[in-house]
C-alpha positions in Angstrom: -30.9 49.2 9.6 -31.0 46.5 7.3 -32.2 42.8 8.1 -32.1 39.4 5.6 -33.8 36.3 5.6 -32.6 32.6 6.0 -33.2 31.0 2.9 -32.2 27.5 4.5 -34.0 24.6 4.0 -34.8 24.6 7.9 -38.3 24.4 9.1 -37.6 24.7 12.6 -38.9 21.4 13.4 -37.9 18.8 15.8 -35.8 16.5 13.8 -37.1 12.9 12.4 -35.9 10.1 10.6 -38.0 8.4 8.5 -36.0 5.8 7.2 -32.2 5.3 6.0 -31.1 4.4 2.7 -28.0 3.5 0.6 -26.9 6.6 -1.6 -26.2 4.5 -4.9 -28.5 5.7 -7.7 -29.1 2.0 -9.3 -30.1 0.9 -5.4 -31.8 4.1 -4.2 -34.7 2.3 -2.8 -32.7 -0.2 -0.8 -33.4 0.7 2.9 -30.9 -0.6 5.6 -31.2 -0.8 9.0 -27.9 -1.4 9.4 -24.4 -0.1 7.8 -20.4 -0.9 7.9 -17.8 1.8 9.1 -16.6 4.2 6.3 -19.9 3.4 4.4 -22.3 6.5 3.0 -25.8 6.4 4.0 -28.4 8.9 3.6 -30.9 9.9 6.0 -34.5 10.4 5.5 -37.4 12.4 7.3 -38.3 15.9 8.3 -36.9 18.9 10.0 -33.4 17.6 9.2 -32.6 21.5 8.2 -31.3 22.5 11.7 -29.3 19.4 12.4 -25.8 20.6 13.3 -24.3 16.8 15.1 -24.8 13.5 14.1 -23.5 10.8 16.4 -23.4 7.3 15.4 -22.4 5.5 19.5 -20.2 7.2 20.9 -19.0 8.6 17.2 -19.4 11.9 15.7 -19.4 12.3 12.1 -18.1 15.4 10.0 -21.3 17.1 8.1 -21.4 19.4 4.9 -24.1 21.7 5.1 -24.2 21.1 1.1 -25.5 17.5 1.7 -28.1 18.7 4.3 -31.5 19.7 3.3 -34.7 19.6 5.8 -35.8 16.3 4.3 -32.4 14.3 4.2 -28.3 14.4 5.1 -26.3 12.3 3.7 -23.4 11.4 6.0 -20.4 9.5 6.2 -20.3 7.4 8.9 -17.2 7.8 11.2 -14.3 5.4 10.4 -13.5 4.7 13.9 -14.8 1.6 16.2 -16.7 2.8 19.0 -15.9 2.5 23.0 -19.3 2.5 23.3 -22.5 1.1 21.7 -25.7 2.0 21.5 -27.0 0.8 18.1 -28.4 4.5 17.6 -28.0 7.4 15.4 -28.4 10.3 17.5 -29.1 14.2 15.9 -28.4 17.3 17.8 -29.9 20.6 16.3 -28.5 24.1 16.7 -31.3 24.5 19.5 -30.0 21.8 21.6 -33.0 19.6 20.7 -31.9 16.0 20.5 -33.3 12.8 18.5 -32.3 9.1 18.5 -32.8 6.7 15.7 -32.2 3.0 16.1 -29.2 1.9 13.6 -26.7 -0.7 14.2 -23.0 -0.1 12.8 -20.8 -2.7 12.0 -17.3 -3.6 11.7 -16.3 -5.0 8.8 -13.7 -8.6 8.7 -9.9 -7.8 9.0 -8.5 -5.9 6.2 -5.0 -7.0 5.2 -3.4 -4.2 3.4 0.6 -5.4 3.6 3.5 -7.0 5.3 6.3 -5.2 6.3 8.2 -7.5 5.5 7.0 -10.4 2.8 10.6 -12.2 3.9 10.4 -13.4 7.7 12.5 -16.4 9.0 10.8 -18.7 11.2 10.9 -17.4 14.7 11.2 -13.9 13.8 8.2 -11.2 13.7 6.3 -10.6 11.2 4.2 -7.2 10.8 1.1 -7.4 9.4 -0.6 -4.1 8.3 -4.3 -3.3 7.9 -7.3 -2.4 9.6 -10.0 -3.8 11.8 -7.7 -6.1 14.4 -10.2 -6.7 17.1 -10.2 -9.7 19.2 -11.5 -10.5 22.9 -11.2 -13.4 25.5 -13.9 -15.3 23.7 -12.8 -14.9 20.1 -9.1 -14.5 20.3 -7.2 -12.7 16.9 -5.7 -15.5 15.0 -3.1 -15.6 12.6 -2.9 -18.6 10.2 0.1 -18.8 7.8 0.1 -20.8 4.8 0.1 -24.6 5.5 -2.6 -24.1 8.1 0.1 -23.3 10.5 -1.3 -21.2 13.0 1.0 -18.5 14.6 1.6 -16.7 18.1 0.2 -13.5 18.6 2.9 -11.0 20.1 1.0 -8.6 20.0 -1.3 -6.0 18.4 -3.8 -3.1 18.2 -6.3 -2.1 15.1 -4.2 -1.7 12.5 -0.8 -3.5 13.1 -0.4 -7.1 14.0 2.9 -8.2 15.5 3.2 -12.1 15.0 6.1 -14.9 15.7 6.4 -17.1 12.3 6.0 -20.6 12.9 8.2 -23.6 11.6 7.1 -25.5 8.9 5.1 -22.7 7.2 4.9 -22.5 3.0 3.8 -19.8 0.6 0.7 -17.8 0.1 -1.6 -16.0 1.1 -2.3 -15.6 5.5 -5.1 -15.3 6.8 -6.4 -13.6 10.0 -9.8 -13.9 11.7 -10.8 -11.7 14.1 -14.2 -11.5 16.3 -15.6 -10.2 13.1 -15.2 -12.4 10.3 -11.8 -13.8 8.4 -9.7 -12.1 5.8 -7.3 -14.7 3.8 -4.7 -11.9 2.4 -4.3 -10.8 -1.6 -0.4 -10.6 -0.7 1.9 -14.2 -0.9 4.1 -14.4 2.2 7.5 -15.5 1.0 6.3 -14.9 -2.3 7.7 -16.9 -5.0 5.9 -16.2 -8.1 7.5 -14.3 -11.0 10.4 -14.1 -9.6 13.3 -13.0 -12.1 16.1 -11.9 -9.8 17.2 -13.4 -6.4 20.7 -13.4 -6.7 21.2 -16.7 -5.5 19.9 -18.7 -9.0 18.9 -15.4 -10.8 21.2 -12.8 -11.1 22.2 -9.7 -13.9 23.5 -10.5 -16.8 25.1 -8.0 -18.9 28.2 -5.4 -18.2 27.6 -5.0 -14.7 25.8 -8.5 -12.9 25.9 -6.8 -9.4 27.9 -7.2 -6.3 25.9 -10.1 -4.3 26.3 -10.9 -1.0 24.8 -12.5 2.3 26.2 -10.8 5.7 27.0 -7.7 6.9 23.7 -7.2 7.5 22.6 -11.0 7.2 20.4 -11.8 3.9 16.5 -11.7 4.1 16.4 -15.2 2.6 20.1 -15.9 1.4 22.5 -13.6 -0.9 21.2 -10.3 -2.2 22.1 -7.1 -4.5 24.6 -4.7 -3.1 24.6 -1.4 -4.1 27.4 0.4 -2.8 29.2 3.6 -3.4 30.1 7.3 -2.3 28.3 9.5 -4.7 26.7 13.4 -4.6 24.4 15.4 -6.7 23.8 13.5 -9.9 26.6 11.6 -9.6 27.2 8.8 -12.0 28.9 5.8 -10.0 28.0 2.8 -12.4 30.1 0.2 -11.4 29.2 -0.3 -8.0 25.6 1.4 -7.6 24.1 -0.2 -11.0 22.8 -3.6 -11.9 22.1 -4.7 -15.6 19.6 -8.0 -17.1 20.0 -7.5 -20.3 18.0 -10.3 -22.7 20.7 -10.6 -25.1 23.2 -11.8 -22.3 20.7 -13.7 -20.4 21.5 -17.7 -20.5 19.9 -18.9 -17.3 16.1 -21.3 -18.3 14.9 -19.8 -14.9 14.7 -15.7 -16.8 12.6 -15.6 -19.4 11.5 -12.9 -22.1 9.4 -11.4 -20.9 10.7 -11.6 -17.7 6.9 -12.4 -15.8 4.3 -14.3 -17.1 1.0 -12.1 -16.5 -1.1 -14.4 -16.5 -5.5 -13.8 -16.5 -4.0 -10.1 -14.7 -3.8 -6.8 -17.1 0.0 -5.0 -16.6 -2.2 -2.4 -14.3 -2.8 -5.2 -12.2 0.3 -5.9 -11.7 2.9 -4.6 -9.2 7.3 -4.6 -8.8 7.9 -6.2 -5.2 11.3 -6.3 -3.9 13.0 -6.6 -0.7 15.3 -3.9 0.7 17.0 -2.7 3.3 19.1 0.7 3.1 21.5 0.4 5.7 23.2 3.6 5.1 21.3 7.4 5.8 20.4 7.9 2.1 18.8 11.1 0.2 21.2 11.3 -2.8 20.0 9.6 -6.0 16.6 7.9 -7.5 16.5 4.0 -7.5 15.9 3.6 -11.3 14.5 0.5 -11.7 14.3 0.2 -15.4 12.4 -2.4 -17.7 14.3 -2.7 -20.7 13.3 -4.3 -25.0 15.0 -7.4 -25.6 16.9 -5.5 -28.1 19.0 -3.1 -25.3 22.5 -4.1 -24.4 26.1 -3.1 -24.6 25.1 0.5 -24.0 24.1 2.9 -21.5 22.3 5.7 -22.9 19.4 4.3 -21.8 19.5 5.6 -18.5 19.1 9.1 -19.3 17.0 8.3 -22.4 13.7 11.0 -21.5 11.2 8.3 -23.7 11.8 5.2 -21.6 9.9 5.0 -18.7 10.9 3.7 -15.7 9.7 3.8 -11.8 11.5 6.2 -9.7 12.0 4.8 -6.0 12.5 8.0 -3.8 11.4 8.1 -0.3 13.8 10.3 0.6 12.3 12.4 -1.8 8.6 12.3 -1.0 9.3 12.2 3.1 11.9 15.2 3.0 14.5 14.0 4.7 17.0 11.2 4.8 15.4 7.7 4.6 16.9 4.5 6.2 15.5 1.2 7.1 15.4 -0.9 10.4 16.3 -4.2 8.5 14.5 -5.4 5.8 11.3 -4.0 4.1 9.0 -5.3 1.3 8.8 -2.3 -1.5 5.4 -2.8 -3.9 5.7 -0.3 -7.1 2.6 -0.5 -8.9 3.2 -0.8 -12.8 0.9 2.2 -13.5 4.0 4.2 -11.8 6.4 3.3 -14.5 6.1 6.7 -16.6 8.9 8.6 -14.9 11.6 10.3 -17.2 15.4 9.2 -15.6 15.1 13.1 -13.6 11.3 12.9 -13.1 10.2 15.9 -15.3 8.4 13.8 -17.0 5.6 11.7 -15.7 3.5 10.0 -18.6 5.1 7.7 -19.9 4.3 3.8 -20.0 5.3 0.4 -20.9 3.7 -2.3 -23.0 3.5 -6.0 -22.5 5.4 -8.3 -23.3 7.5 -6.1 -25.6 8.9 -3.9 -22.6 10.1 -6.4 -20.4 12.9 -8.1 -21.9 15.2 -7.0 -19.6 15.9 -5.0 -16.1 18.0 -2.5 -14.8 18.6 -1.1 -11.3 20.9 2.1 -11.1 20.9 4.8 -8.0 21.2 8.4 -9.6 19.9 11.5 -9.3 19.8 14.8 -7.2 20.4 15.3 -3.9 18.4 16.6 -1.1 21.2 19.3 -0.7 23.0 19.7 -3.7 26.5 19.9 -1.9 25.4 16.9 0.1 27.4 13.5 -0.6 26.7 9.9 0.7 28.4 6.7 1.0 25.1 4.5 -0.4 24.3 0.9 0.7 20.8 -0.4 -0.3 20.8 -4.1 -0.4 18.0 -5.7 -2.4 16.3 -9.1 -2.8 13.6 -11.3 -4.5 12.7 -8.5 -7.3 9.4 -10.1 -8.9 6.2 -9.0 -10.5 3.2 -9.7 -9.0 -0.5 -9.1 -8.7 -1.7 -6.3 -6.4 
């Protein structure tokens, strides 16, 4: 027979917490005796080696044996608000043994993450997306919207808000409070800033301006981009699925070159925000949207051209399987994501400012999920702008 030893860090020892600390090297000796969800803390004491649970309420947090030692375990604490509190850490070892330590978790002020929709008419609902929507019959969940108009509540639960837009209300940022603090959003609602295409003053200018309409479905805030047309596996349907800004065609004082003004923001900062809504099953083609020199006009060849690079808009793609909207939807492409090649085998590419952005093209092509599969395409788009995150 043949035996081996434990060569753990376990004493055997009832468990013990000294004290709890933050895990940053430079703040190392900062003890807390209290800590936000989601936040890293590290527990300190003795006979820690045999801990197998860690409870924070009515929470238990996920362990790695390779952050547990008989002196300290460092822990995440659980992400999720507890039912019920009890202001205690509480340790279960493999023996059953059981120790409570007095620590208070708290939830952190709303997080505002997005909009569903950054285009909602007055009297229609507004989703708000996020984290940490808590409200009670004392301190109610409120929704302000720019203008200090306060909103109606529909309804809601931690992470979604479901809210009735007031009259009257302007641009900018909202705001929510909840019983734990206020959060004024980093998002503009109706956002107006940087806007170079909304196809009611702004529109293409160059071979192909775009087909631009307002019904059938209804505008999200008056006539949009139409892209239309039956295509299949890499089909190339210009006319009608392809919008071109070109600089050397562009006449309007409201486009400029470049086409956004960055501002105090660095390009990887900065985000593409446009409104859509694909009214038509769709998982044939990429939305190219394309930033274009001022030199590029009366040509195509940029389209395939494998150096340009360009953002590829694809759920279809990264959900696998067809992708359609319920009305209209706010789509934010981060600037760091324009590096595509047109077919996507290439992914390093990248833009400079303000040389880049003279111009702007839309065009859907690409494969299709089923390469005998063909679609009649309708992805209506609005209020294309560049933004900060």
């Amino acid at each position: 027979m043949s035996s081996c030893e434990d060569d753990s860090d376990s004493t055997g020892d009832s468990p013990k917490i000294e004290y709890v600390r933050v895990t940053d090297p430079l703040a190392s000796d900062s003890l807390v005796v209290r800590a936000f969800l989601g936040n890293t803390i590290a527990m300190v004491g003795e006979g820690l080696g045999d801990v197998v649970e860690v409870w924070f309420n009515d929470q238990s947090a996920k362990l790695n044996k390779n952050y547990i030692t008989d002196e300290t375990i460092i822990v995440t604490i659980p992400n999720v608000i507890p039912e019920e509190v009890t202001n205690q850490i509480r340790l279960v070892t493999a023996g059953g043994t059981e120790y409570t330590y007095g620590f208070e978790v708290q939830v952190p002020e709303p997080l505002l993450s997005s909009m569903k929709c950054e285009y909602v008419p007055a009297g229609g609902v507004a989703i708000i997306e996020g984290n940490y929507f808590l409200g009670d019959e004392n301190k109610p969940l409120e929704v302000i919207f720019p203008g200090n108009v306060a909103a109606e509540v529909e309804s809601y639960d931690v992470d979604e808000i479901r809210v009735i837009v007031p009259e009257g209300v302007g641009v900018g940022p909202i705001t929510v409070k909840s019983m734990y603090g206020s959060t004024r959003s980093s998002f503009y609602f109706r956002d107006d800033r940087n806007v170079f295409l909304d196809f009611d003053q702004t529109f293409g200018a160059g071979w192909r301006n775009g087909v631009t309409q307002g019904t059938s479905p209804d505008g999200v805030s008056g006539d949009y981009l139409a892209l239309t047309g039956t295509i299949g596996d890499w089909g190339w349907v210009e006319d009608n699925l392809a919008m071109n800004l070109w600089a050397p065609y562009i006449s309007n004082p409201l486009q400029q070159d470049p086409l956004f003004d960055l501002g105090d923001n660095a390009l990887a900062d900065m985000a593409l925000k446009f409104e859509v809504n694909v009214v038509n099953p769709w998982a044939v083609g990429y939305l190219q949207c394309i930033f274009t020199g001022s030199d590029v006009a009366d040509g195509n060849s940029y389209y395939n051209d494998m150096e340009l690079g360009r953002a590829l808009w694809r759920p279809w793609h990264e959900n696998g399987e067809e992708f359609q909207t319920d009305g209209w939807i706010t789509v934010s492409i981060p600037m760091k994501e324009f590096r595509f090649s047109h077919d996507a085998s290439i992914n390093s590419l990248s833009l400079e400012y303000p040389g880049d952005f003279g111009g702007f093209t839309f065009f859907v092509f690409g494969p299709a999920m089923d390469p005998d599969l063909e679609q009649d395409i309708f992805i209506a788009i609005d209020n294309v702008r560049v933004v900060p995150r």
